[in-house]
NUDREN-235251 format. One record per residue: residue in one letter; y, z, x of N, C-alpha, C in turn. Coordinates in pm, whole numbers, plus 50000, padded with zeros to 5 digits. Layout:
N
AYZXYZXYZX;...
This chain:
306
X498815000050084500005000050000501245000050088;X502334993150037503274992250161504565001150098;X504405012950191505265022750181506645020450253;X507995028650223509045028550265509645041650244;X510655039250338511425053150354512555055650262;X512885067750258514365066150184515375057350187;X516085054450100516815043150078518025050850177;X518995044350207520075049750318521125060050215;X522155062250242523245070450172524215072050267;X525225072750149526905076450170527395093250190;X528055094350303528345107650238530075106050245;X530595115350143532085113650103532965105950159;X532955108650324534205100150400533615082950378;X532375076850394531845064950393532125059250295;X531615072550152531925063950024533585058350004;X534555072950023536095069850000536255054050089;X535975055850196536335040450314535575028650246;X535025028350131533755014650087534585011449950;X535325021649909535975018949767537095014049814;X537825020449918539055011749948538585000649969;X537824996350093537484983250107537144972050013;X536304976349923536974969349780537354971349693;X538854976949750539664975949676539734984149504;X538804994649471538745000849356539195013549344;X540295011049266541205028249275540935029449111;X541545046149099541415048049035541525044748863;X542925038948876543145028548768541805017648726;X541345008848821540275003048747539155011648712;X538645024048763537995031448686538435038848595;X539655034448549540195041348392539905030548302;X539935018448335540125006048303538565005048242;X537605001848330536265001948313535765017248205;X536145026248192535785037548090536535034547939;X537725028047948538115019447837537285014047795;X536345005547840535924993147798534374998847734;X534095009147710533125013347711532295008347538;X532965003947469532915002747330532144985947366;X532904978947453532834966147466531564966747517;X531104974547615530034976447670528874979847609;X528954990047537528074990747411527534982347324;X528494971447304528404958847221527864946947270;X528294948947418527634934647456526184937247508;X525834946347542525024951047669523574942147594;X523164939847520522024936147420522354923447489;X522994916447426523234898747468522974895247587;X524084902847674523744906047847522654903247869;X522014915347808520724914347905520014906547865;X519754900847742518794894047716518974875547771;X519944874947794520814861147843520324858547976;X520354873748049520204874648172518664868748204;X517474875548151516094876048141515794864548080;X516334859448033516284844447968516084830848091;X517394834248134518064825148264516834830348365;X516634843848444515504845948494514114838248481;X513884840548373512104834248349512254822648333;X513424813948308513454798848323513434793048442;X513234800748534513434797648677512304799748743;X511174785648821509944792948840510194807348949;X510634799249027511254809149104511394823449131;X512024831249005512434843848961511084844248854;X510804837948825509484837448679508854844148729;X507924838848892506704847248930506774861548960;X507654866448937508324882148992508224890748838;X508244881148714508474883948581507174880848508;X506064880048571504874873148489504374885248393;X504614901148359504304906648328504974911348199;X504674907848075506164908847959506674926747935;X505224934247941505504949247999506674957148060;X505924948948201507384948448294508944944348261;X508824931248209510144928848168510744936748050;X510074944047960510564951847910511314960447946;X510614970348064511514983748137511804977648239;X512524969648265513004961248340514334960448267;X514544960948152515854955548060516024967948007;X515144979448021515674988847984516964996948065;X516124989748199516714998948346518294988948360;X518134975648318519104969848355520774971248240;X519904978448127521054982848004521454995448094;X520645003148120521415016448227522325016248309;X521865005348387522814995948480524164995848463;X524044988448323525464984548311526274989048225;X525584999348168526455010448113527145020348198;X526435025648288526755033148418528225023748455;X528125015648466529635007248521530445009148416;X530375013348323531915017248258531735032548219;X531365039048305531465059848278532635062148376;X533075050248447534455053648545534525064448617;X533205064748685533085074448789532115064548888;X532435068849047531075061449137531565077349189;X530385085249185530175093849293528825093949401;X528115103649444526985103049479526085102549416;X525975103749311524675099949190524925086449170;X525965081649173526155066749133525935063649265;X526135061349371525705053249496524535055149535;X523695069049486522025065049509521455058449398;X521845054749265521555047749212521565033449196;X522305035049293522095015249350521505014749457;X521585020249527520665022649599519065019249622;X518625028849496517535026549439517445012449382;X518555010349374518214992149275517724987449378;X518654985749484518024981349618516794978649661;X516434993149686514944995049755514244991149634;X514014992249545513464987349431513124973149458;X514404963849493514214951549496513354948749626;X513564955049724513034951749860511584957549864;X511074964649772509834972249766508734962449678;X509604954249591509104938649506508924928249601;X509624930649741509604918249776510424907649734;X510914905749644512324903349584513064897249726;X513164883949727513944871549876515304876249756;X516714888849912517554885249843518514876649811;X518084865749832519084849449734518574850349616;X517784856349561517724856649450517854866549310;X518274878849460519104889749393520534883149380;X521174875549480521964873649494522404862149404;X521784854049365522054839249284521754852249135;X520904861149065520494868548960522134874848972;X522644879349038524194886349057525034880749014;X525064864449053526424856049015525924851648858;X525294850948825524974846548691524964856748591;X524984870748635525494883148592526684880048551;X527734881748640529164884348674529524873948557;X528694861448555528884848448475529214852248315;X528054861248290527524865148189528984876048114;X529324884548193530064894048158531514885648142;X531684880348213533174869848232533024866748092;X531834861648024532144853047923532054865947747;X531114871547774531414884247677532564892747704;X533514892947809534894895747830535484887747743;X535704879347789536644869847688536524869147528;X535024870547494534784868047354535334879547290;X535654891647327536084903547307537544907147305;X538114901447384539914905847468540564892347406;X541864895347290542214878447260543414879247412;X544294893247452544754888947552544244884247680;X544884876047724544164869547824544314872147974;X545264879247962545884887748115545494901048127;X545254905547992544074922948008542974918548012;X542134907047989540784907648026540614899448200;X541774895648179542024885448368541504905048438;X542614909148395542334926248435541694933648439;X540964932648334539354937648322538324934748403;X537974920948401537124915448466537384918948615;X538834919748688538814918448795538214929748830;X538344942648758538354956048786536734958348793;X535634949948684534394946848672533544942248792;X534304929348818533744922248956533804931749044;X535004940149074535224947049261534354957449222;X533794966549162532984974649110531644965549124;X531284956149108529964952549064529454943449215;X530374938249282530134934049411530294950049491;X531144959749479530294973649523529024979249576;X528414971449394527074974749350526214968249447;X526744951449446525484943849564525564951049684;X526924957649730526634956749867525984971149896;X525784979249821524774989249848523614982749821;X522954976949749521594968449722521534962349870;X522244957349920521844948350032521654955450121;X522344970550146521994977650232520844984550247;X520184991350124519314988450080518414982550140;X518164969450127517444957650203517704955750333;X518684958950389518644958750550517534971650612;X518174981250520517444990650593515474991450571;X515214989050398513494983250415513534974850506;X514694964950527513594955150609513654961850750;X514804970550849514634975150962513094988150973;X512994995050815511835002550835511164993950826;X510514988450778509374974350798508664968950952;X510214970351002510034964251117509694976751229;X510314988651230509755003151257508655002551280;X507444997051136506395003951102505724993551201;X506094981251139505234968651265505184970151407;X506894976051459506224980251605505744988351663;X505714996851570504815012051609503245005951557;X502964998751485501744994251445501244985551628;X502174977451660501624967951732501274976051889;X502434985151884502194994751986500385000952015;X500245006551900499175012851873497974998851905;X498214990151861496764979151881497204978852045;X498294977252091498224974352229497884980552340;X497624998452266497275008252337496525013752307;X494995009952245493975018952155492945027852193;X493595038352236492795049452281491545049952231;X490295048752241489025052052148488195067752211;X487485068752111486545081352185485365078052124;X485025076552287483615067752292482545081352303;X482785093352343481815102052281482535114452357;X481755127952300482265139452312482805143752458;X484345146552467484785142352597485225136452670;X485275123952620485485110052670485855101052586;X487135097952641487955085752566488025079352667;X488455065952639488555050352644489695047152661;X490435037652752491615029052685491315018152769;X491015002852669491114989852709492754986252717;X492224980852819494344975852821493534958652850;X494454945452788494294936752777495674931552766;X495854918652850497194914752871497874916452981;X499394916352963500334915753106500954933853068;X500754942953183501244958953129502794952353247;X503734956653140505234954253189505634974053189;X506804976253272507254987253208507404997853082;X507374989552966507584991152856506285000252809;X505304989352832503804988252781503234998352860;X503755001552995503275013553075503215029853031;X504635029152951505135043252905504115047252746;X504255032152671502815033652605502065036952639;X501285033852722499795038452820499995049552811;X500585055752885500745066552908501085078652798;X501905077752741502025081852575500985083752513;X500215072152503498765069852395498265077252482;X497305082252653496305085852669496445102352705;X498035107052701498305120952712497875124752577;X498635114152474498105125052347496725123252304;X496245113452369494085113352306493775127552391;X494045126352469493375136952534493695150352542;X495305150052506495245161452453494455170552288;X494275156752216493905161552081492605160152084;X491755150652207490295153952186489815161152293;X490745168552337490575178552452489215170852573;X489615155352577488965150152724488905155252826;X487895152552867487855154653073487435144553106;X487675131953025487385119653138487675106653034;X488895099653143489515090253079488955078153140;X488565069253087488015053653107488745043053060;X489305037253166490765032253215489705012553184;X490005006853139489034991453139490134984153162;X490244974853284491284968953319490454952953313;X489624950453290488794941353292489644927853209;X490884932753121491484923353014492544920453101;X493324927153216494224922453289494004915153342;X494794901653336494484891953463495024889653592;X496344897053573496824900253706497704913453740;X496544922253854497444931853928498184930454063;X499534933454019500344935054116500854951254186;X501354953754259501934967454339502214971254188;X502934969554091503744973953984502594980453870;X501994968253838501054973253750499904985653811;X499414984953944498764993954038499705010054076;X501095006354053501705021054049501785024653885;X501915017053822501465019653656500475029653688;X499135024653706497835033953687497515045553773;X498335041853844498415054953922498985070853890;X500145063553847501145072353783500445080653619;X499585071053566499025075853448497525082353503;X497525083753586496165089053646496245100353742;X497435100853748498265113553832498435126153654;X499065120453570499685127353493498075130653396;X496875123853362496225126553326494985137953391;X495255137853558494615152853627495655165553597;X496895159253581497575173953536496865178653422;X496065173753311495975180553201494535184353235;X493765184153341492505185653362491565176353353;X492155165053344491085152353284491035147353399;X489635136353468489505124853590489815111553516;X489745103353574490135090553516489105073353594;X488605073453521487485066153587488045048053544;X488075039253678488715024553634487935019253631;X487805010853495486254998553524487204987453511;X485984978953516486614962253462487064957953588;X487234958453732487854950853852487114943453904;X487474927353828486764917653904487054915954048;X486174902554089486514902754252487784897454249;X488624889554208490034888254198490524897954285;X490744903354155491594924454131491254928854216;X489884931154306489494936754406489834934854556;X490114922254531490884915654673492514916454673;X492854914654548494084914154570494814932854586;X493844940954494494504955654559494134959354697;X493374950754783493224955054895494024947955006;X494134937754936495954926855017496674932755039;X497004942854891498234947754874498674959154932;X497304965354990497334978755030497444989554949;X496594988954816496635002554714495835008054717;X495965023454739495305036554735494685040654567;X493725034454601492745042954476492015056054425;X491945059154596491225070354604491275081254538;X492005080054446492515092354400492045091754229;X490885082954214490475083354096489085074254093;X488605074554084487025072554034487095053753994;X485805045154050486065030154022484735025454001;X484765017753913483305010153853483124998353837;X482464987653876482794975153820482594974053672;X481694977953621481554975053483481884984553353;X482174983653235482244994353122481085002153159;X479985001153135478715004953117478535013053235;X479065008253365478805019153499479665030253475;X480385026153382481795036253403481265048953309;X480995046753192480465052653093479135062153161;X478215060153245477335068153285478075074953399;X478875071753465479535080353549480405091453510;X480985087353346481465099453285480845107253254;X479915106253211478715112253099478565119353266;X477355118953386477315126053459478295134553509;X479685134353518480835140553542480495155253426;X479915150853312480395162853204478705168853253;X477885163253304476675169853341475265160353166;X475725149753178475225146453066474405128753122;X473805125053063472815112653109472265105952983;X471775092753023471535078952938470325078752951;X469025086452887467775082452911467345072752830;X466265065552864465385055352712464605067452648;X464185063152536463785070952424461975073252511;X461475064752557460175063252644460235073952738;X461095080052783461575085652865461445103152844;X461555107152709461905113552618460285118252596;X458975113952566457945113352555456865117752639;
């Protein structure tokens, strides 16, 4: 299920600096609490005009295939727009768009089509303005006071959506982190980490991260390092493992390296790197019985056993 975090928020000084910026003083929220009769009256047409124009659109349709849904869907959207003429935005009103927001970004909802659903809004109200106001310079007034209030509204929705989509992206690189560093525990005592690929700086502090906390939480004494997926060690990547093989005897654990083809084997001895200081195997499988003997433990056949 694809979870998300709290939607973002205003606190007082942000909100006052977002109302100036567009432009909504207090007068148009006297203006908009006026209109509240009008609002009452139209809000039916509105919405149903709105949901109309929606489902005619394949587009917006597939988001609407559920008539259920579109029900409390028009319930939520009469709330909506009644809330815009109580001539108040405080903090209950800015997490409530808010929520429209994440709402939309939690649908999946591409916003051009919050955004194109917005202007055909604004469309909507422009024209039940007029049918209402015979003057034509108090509803020029109205409306304006409507629009800077209701483009308000998008731009908390969009924020909203910046921020699902930056947690989104949170979750993906802490996800990718984790595949790139997958500690296993291959049996009581003994964890694992395959590293596969190019280990840059970055990817090092991972390493290292991922195999302090396996071992601290499966209380290891012997880490099995498989370098067998690297295709090339240099001085850099060789003080990488060092450094994580230094910090993993601080916690009491050895650290045993498999996987060094003859490559790898020639080239750390070009290079002049000191291994000695940790345990080396050519293969998974050598490495694995060398741990197991470390804890005082062995691989018999079952024939063996008999």
């Amino acid at each position: 299920m694809r979870t998300q975090s709290d939607p973002p928020s205003l606190d007082a000084q942000a909100l006052e600096a977002r109302l100036a910026f567009f432009r909504i003083t207090p007068d148009d929220l006297k203006r908009l609490q006026a209109l509240q009769v009008f609002a009452r009256e139209s809000m039916s047409e509105i919405v149903e005009q709105f949901y109309d124009h929606l489902l005619s659109q394949p587009e917006t349709h597939d988001f609407l295939d559920d008539p259920q849904v579109v029900a409390r869907l028009k319930e939520k959207q009469t709330t909506y727009f009644l809330q815009i003429f109580e001539g108040r935005i405080d903090a209950e009103y800015v997490r409530n768009r808010l929520e429209v927001g994440a709402v939309h970004a939690r649908l999946s909802v591409p916003p051009r089509w919050y955004i194109g659903a917005f202007t055909w809004y604004l469309e909507l109200v422009r024209s039940a303005l007029a049918k209402h106001e015979d003057d034509v310079d108090e509803a020029r007034q109205d409306y304006e006071a409507i629009e800077r209030v209701m483009h308000f509204d998008a731009s908390l929705a969009m924020d909203a959506y910046i921020h699902g989509h930056l947690d989104d992206n949170r979750r993906q690189r802490a996800a990718i982190r984790e595949l790139a560093t997958p500690v296993i525990r291959v049996h009581d005592r003994v964890v694992m980490l395959p590293l596969v690929g190019t280990v840059d700086s970055a990817r090092a502090q991972q390493v290292m991260e991922s195999v302090l906390t396996a071992i601290s939480q499966e209380q290891a004494q012997v880490l099995l390092l498989d370098i067998a997926g690297v295709a090339v060690v240099d001085t850099q990547v060789a003080d990488y493992l060092l450094k994580t093989t230094d910090a993993v005897r601080l916690l009491g654990a050895q650290t045993i390296l498999t996987g060094i083809s003859a490559q790898v084997a020639r080239t750390i001895v070009e290079l002049g790197v000191d291994l000695s200081s940790l345990h080396t195997r050519n293969t998974l499988a050598d490495g694995l019985q060398l741990a197991l003997s470390l804890l005082g433990k062995r691989i018999t056949d079952v024939a063996d056993r008999r």
